[in-house]
C-alpha positions as CSV (number, residue, x, y, z in Angstrom):
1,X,0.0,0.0,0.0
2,X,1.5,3.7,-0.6
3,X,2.1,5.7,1.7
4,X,0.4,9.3,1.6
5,X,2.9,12.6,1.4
6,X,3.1,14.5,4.2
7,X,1.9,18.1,2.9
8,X,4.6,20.3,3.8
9,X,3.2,23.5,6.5
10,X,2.6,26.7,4.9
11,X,1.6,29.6,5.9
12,X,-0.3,32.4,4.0
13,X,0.9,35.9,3.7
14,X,-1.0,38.7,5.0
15,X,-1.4,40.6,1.6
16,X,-1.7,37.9,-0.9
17,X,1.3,35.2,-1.2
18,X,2.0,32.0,0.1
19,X,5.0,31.5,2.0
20,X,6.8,27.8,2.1
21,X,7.7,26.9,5.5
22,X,10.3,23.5,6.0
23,X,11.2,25.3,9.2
24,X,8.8,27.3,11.2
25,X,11.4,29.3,13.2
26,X,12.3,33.0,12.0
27,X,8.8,33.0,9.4
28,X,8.2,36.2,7.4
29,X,4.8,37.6,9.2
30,X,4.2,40.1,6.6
31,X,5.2,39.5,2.7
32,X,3.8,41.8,-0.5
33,X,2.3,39.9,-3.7
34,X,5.3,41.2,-5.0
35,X,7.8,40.3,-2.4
36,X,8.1,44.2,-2.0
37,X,8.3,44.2,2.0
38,X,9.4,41.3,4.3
39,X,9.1,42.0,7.7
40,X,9.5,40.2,10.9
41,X,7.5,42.0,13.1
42,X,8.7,42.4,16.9
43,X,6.7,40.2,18.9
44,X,4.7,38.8,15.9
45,X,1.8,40.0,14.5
46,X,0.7,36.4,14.3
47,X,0.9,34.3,17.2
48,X,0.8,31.3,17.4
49,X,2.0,31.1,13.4
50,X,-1.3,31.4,11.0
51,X,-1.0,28.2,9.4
52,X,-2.9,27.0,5.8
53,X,-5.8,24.8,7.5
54,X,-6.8,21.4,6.4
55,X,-3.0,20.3,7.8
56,X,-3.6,17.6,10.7
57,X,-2.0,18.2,14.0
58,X,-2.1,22.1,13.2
59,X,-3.9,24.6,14.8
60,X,-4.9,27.0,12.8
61,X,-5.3,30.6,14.8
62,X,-6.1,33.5,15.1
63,X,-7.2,34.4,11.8
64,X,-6.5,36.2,8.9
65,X,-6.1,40.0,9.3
66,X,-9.1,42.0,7.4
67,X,-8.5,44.5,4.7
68,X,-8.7,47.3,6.6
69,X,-6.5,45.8,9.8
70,X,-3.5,44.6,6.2
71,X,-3.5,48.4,5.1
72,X,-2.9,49.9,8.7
73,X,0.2,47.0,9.4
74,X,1.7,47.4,5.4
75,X,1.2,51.6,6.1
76,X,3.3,51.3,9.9
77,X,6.0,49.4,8.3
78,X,6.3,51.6,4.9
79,X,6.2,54.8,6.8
80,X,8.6,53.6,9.2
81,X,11.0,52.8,7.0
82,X,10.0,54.3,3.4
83,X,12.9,53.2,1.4
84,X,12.8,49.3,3.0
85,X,14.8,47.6,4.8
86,X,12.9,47.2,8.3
87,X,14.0,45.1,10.7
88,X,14.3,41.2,10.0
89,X,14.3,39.7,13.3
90,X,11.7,39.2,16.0
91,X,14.2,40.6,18.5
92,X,14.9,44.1,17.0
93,X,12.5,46.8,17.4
94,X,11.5,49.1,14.8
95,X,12.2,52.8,15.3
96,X,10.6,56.1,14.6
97,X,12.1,59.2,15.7
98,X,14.6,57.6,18.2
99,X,12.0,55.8,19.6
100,X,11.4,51.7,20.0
101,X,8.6,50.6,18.6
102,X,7.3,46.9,19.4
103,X,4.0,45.9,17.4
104,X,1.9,43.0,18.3
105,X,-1.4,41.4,17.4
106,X,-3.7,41.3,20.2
107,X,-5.8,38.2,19.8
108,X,-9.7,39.0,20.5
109,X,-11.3,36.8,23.3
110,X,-8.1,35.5,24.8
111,X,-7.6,35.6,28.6
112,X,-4.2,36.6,27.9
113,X,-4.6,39.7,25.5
114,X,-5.4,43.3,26.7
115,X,-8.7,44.1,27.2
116,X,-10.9,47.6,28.2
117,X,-14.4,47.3,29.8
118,X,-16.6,50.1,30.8
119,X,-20.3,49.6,32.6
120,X,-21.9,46.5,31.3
121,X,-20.4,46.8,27.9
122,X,-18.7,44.3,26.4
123,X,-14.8,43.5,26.4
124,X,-13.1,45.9,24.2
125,X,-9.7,44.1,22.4
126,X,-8.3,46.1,20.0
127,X,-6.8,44.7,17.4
128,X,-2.7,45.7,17.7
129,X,-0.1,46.8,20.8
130,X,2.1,49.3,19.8
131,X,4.9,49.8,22.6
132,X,6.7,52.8,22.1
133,X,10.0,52.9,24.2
134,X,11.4,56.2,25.0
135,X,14.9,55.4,26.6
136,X,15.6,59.4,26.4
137,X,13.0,61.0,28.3
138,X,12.2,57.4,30.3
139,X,9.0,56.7,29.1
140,X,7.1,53.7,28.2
141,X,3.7,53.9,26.0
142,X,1.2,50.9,26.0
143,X,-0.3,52.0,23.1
144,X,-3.3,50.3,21.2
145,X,-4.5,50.9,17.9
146,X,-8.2,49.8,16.7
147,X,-9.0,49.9,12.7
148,X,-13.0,50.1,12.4
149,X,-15.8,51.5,10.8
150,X,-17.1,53.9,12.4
151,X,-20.4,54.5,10.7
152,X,-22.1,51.1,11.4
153,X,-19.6,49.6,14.2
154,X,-20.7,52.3,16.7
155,X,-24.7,52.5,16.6
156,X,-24.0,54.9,20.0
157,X,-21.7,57.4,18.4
158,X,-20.0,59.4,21.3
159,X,-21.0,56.7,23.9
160,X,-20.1,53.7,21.9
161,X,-18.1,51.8,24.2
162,X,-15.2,51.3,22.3
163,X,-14.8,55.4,21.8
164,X,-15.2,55.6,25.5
165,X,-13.0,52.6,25.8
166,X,-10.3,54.4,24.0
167,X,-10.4,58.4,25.2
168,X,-11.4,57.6,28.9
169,X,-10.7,54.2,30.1
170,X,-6.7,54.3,29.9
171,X,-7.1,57.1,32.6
172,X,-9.1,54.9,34.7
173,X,-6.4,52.2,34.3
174,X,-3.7,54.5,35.8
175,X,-5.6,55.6,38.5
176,X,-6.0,51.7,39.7
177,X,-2.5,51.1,38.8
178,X,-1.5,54.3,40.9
179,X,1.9,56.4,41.3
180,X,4.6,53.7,42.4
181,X,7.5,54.5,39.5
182,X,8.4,51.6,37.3
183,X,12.0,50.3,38.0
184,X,13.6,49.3,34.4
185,X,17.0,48.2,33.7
186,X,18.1,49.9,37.7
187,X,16.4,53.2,36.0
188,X,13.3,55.2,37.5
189,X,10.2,55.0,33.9
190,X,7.4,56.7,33.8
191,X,4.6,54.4,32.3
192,X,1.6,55.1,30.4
193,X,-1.2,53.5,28.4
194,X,-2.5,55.6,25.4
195,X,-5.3,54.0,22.2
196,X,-6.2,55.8,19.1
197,X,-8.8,54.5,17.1
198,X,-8.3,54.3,12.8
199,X,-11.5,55.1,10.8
200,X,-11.7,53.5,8.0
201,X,-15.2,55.1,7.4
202,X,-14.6,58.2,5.4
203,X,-14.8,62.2,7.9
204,X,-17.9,63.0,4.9
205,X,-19.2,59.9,5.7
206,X,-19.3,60.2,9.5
207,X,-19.9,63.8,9.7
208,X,-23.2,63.2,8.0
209,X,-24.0,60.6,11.4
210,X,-26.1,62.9,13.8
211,X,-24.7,60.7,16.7
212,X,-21.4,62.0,16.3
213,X,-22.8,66.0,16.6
214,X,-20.9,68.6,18.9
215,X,-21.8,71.5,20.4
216,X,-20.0,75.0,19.7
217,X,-20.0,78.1,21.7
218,X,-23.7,79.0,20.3
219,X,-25.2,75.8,20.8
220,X,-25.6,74.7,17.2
221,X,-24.3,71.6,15.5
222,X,-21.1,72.8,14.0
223,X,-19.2,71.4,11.2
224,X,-16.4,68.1,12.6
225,X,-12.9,68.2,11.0
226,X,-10.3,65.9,11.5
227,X,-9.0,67.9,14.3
228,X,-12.1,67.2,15.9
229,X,-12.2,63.5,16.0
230,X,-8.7,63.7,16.5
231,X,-9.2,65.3,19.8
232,X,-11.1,62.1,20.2
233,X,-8.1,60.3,19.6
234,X,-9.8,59.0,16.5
235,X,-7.8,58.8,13.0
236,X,-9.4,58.6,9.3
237,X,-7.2,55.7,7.2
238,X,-6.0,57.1,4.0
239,X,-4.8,55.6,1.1
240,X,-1.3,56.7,1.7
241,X,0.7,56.0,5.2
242,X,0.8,59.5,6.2
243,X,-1.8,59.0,8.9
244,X,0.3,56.6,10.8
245,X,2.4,59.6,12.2
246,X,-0.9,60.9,13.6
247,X,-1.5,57.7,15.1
248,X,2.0,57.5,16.8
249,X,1.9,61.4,17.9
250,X,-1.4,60.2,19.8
251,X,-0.2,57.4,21.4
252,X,2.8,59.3,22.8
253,X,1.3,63.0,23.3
254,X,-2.0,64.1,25.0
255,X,-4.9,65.7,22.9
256,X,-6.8,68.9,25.4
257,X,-9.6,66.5,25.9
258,X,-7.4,64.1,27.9
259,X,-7.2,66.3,30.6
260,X,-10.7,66.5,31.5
261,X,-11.1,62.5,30.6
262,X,-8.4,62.5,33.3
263,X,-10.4,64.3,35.9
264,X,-13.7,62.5,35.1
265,X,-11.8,59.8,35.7
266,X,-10.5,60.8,39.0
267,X,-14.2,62.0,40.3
268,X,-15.5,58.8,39.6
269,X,-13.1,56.5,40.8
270,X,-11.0,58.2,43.1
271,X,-12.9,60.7,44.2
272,X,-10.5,61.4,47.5
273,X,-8.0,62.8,44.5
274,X,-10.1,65.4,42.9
275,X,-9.8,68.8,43.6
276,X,-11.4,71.1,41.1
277,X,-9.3,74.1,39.9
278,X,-10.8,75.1,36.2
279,X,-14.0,75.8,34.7
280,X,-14.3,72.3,33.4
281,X,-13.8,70.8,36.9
282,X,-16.3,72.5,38.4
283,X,-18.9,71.1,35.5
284,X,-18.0,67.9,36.2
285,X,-18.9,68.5,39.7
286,X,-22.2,70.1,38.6
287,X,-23.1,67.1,36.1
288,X,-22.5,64.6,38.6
289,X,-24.6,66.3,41.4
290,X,-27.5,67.0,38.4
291,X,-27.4,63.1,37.9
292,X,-28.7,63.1,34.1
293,X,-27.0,60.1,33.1
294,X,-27.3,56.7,33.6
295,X,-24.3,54.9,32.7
296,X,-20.9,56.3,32.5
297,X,-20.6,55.8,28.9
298,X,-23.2,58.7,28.7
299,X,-21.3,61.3,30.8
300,X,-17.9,60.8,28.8
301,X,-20.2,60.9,25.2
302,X,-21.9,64.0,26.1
303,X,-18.7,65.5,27.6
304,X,-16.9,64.6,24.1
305,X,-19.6,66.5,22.4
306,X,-19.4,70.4,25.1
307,X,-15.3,69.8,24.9
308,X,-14.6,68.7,21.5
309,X,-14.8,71.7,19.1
310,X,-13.1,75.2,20.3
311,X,-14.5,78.3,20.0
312,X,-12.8,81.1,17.7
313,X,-10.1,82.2,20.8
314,X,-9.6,78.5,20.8
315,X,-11.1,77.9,24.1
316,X,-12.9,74.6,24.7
317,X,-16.3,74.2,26.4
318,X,-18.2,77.4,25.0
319,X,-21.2,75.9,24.9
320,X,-20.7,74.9,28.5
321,X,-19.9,78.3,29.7
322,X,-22.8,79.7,28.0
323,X,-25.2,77.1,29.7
324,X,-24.4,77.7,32.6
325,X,-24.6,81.6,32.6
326,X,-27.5,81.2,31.8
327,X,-28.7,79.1,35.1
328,X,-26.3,81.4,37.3
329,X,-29.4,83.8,36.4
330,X,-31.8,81.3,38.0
331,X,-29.4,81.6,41.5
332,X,-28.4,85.6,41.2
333,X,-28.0,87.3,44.5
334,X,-31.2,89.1,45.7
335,X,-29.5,91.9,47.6
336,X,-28.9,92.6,51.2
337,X,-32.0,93.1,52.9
338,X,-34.0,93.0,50.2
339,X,-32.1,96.1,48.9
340,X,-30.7,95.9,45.4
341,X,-30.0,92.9,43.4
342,X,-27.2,91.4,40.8
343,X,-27.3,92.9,37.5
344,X,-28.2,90.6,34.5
345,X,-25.4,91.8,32.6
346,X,-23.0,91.0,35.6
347,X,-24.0,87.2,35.4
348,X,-23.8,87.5,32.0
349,X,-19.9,88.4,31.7
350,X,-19.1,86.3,34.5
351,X,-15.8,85.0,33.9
352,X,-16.2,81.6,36.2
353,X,-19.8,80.3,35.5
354,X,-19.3,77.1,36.1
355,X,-17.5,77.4,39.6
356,X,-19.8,80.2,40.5
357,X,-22.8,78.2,39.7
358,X,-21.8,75.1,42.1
359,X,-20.6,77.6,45.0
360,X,-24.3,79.0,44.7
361,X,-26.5,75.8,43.7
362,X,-24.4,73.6,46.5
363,X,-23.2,75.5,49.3
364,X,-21.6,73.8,51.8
């Protein structure tokens, strides 16, 4: 009787080949039609090794990369190094701007990948880990980047959990992992987790969404730009790899709304911590006392949509300040006696609404 041939393993490349593997140490993860780009990228973007299925005694796993998810890992790699010649071993980062960069796959639904949950939504996994090593200023990013569409995938707009997941819930995460420094090769790091978000639904095509309107310093629905979403830490995928350096400036640099993601953060979960000082501090204080929303999700959306968009001095939360003017009127000072009382025009030019509104509505 003859014996069957063993079929050789194989595994498929990302953008189109098939790749021959006798050996299945060292395998290119990432190989063009054309054989244009070969990279091995740090830490894998496949792991374990995506192997042709039908093989016995191979597990195949954890699946072929999308269209959308191919474009963003081909765009990283060209960007990085536009002439070629990236790094061809699992053990050498890549770099941008004197920076390490380590780039993973993070496998959906596995107990051992990262994961983001806010209320009762579900597990957020995005799709890569992008570490980004700083050995000059001492600083370690988690970063995590997320390729979606945006126009069906998030049904909630501003609230959709994975939005939230991305702007607000890294803050939460350092607030549970608190201040102790990280100790790193007998150095002092400083350590901190950062996502961005990669539209692949075209900014004409979300902007026409009216679940992803702001609010501008008149109330009205203004016209989103890039900078906008950006702000949101979200990024539109283009067909060249230009947008990658957004991507990588996000991960490493705060955007103005962080800072009051931060404090919601803190006056949630660590409420011992907070200590307003700005307009915008004292609103959070006022929306949490007013008790509109119900979930969490709902107070980051609608804070996305007041702190978004500046006004023209470039100020954020116009429509905030103007709001709340509006109900200091509803708490202006009768007079002494019954003598007098605040002008209209003085609560109108007040420079502090929203702190004067919660010393008034909620005195202590």
């Amino acid at each position: 009787m003859a014996k069957t041939r063993k079929t050789p393993a194989s595994q498929n490349g990302l953008f189109g080949s098939d790749i021959a593997c006798p050996d299945l140490n060292n395998l290119p993860l990432i190989l063009e039609a054309r054989g244009a780009y070969e990279v091995f990228a740090p830490g894998s973007v496949y792991q374990p090794v995506l192997l042709t299925p039908g093989q016995a005694g191979i597990d195949v796993g954890p699946g072929k990369l999308d269209h959308h998810e191919e474009q963003f890992v081909r765009d990283l790699i060209r960007w990085l190094y536009p002439t070629g010649n990236p790094p061809r071993s699992e053990k050498t980062p890549l770099l941008w701007n004197g920076r390490e960069v380590w780039f993973k796959r993070n496998i959906e639904k596995d107990p051992r990948s990262f994961r983001l949950r806010l209320d009762d939504s579900d597990w957020f996994y995005p799709d890569f880990i992008v570490w980004i090593v700083d050995r000059e200023t001492r600083t370690q990013t988690f970063g995590f980047v997320d390729p979606k569409g945006l126009a069906v995938g998030t049904q909630e707009g501003w609230e959709n959990y994975k939005v939230v997941a991305t702007i607000y819930m890294p803050h939460v995460v350092a607030l549970q992992l608190g201040d102790a420094p990280v100790r790193y090769e007998g150095e002092t790091w400083r350590f901190r987790i950062r996502g961005a978000l990669v539209s692949t639904t075209p900014l004409e095509l979300l902007t026409a969404h009216a679940k992803f309107n702001l609010r501008d310093d008149r109330n009205y629905k203004p016209t989103l730009t890039e900078a906008d979403f950006q702000r949101a830490r979200i990024v539109f995928q283009q067909d060249h790899p230009g947008y990658i350096e957004t991507v990588l400036n996000l991960l490493v640099a705060d955007t103005p709304f962080d800072a009051i993601a931060a404090a919601a953060a803190r006056l949630h979960h660590a409420p011992d911590r907070f200590q307003p000082d700005n307009e915008a501090d004292y609103d959070l204080l006022l929306r949490r006392a007013e008790g509109r929303w119900t979930t969490e999700a709902e107070f980051v959306g609608e804070l996305l949509r007041d702190y978004l968009k500046p006004d023209a001095a470039g100020h954020f939360g116009g429509s905030v300040r103007s709001r709340r003017r509006a109900e200091l009127l509803d708490y202006a000072h009768k007079g002494l006696l019954g003598l007098g009382a605040e002008k209209a025009s003085a609560i109108a030019d007040h420079p502090a609404p929203c702190a004067e509104l919660w010393r008034r509505k909620y005195p202590r």
